[in-house]
C-alpha positions, 0 to 999 in steps of 0.5 A: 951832774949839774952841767947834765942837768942843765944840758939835757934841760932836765926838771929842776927837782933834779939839781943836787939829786945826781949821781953817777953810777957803772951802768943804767942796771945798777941805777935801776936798782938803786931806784928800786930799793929806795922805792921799796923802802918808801913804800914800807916805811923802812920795813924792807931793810929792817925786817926783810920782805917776810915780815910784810903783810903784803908782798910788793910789785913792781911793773915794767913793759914788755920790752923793757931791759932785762935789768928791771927783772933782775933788779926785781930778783935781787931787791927781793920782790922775784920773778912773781910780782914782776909785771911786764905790761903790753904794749901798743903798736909803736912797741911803748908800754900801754898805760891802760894795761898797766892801770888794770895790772895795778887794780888787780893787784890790788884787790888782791892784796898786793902793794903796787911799789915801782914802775919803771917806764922806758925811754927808748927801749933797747929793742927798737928805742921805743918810747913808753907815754911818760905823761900817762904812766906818770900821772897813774903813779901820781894817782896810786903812790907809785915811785916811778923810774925812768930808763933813758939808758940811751935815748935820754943823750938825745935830750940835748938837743932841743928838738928832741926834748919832747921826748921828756915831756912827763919827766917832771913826774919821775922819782928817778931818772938815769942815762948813760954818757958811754952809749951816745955821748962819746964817754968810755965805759962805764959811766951812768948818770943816775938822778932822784928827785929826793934824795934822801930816799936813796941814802934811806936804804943804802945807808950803813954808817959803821965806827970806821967810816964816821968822821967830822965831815959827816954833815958837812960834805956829800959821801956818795958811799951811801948813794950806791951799793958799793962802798968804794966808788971809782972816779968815773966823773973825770972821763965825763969831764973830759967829753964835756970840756972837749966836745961842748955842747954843740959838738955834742948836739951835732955827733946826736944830730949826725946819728939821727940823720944817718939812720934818717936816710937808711929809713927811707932808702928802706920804705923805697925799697919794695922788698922790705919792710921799716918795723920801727924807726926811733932817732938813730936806730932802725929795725928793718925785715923782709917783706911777707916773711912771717917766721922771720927765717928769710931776714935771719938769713939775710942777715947772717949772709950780710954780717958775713961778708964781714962788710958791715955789722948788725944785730937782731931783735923780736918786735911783736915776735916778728924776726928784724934787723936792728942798725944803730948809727951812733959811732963818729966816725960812721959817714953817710957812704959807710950807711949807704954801703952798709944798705947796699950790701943788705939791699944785694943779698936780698 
């Protein structure tokens, strides 16, 4: 988690804060019970949300991953003080919308507790304005998650990490190795700044599970929500001490131009239109087709030719085709061939 730490150039605070967990949803909601008893001062575990004067909010954008409302439901909070904010046109979170959503909630007699920004959306990697949205949780005493499931790989490349710039604002920050850095499922790297937060509200430390070491070592059991911990750190090593660091770069490098070259053979193209193009991945649609049912079908026509493989999404509740570039062993003919099919059926 240090080696992470170092190459991906995250802020210092980060040193010693690092755990690994299955998956970024797991991350966020370890991030999001230790935001909540923060912000009770330990009420949430000892009397249970009931006992609050105030219920608790969380906030996320529109298109953020479905975990964030999950997490939501599970913590406690509910699907009612779960505040998906708008977003601007390049699909990030709007940090206006999300200051006017935290003063209402306020005078409403609502406690703001957690806002989770994305790096890289699911979606289409969009990427929420870390420096604005921090500085409002700096403001209002909000713990704010960053979610870089899979944009935050690209960070080890130093022409990217103006991806990051507002990181150092962050309470919490996860990505994960198994989506863009080559690593099997499942590993995600989960870090918080203090982390003494974490083990506040996951700690449990019953008679059978105490021993002399107890002061001496770090138990990860009281880092996650499950006791037992498998031993994900070993694949992650593995990737590390096999590829290195400029095997890394240059696999992230390769996704970025492969998607890179698809945009512009889509933007000369008349046909179609470019919706969004992030790093790797880019969504694409057809042109003057305002109920998405043209591209829908063009991409059931291209998947069944069984040529090439691609996903939809709704961006802005326009229908698009989404095309990531992410596996090694893809080429610049295997894009090209892939645009090939899609550019005949249309």
């Amino acid at each position: 988690m240090e080696w992470l730490v170092e190459l991906l150039a995250l802020p210092a605070h980060f040193l010693g804060g690092g755990v690994i967990q299955d998956t970024a949803s797991s991350a966020t909601l370890c991030a999001l019970l230790a935001a909540r008893e923060r912000t009770t001062d330990g009420a949430g575990n000892a009397g249970g949300l009931r006992d609050l004067d105030r219920p608790l909010a969380v906030y996320t954008s529109t298109e953020a991953h479905s975990s964030i409302v999950k997490a939501a439901r599970i913590a406690g909070i509910g699907d009612r003080y779960t505040r998906t904010i708008p977003t601007t046109a390049d699909h990030g979170m709007d940090p206006a919308a999300l200051a006017t959503a935290i003063a209402a909630d306020r005078a409403a007699g609502i406690t703001p507790c957690f806002v989770s920004a994305t790096m890289g959306t699911t979606s289409s990697l969009a990427l929420d304005p870390l420096p604005a949205i921090g500085a409002i949780c700096r403001e209002h005493g909000l713990w704010l998650h960053v979610d870089g499931a899979m944009a935050g790989a690209a960070l080890i490349c130093p022409e990217f990490r103006t991806l990051a710039a507002g990181l150092e604002l962050a309470d919490s920050f996860c990505m994960n190795p198994h989506k863009w850095l080559l690593t099997n499922f499942d590993c995600d790297a989960f870090w918080v700044r203090e982390p003494a937060d974490l083990r506040r509200a996951l700690a449990i430390l019953p008679e059978y599970l105490r021993a002399e070491q107890d002061e001496a070592v770090i138990d990860y059991r009281d880092w996650h929500v499950p006791l037992g911990r498998r031993f994900r750190a070993l694949k992650l090593w593995f990737v590390l001490r096999s590829f290195g660091a400029e095997g890394l770069r240059a696999h992230v490098r390769r996704g970025v131009a492969h998607a890179s070259s698809l945009a512009e053979w889509i933007t000369a193209d008349e046909r179609f239109e470019l919706e969004s193009h992030v790093l790797n991945l880019v969504c694409l649609r057809l042109g003057h087709d305002e109920d998405g049912s043209r591209t829908e079908a063009l991409l059931a026509r291209a998947n069944a030719t069984g040529k090439l493989y691609a996903t939809h999404t709704k961006l802005a509740g326009r229908y698009v085709i989404r095309l990531c570039a992410g596996t090694p062993m893809a080429t610049r003919e295997d894009v090209r061939a892939a645009w090939d099919v899609i550019a005949d059926l249309a």
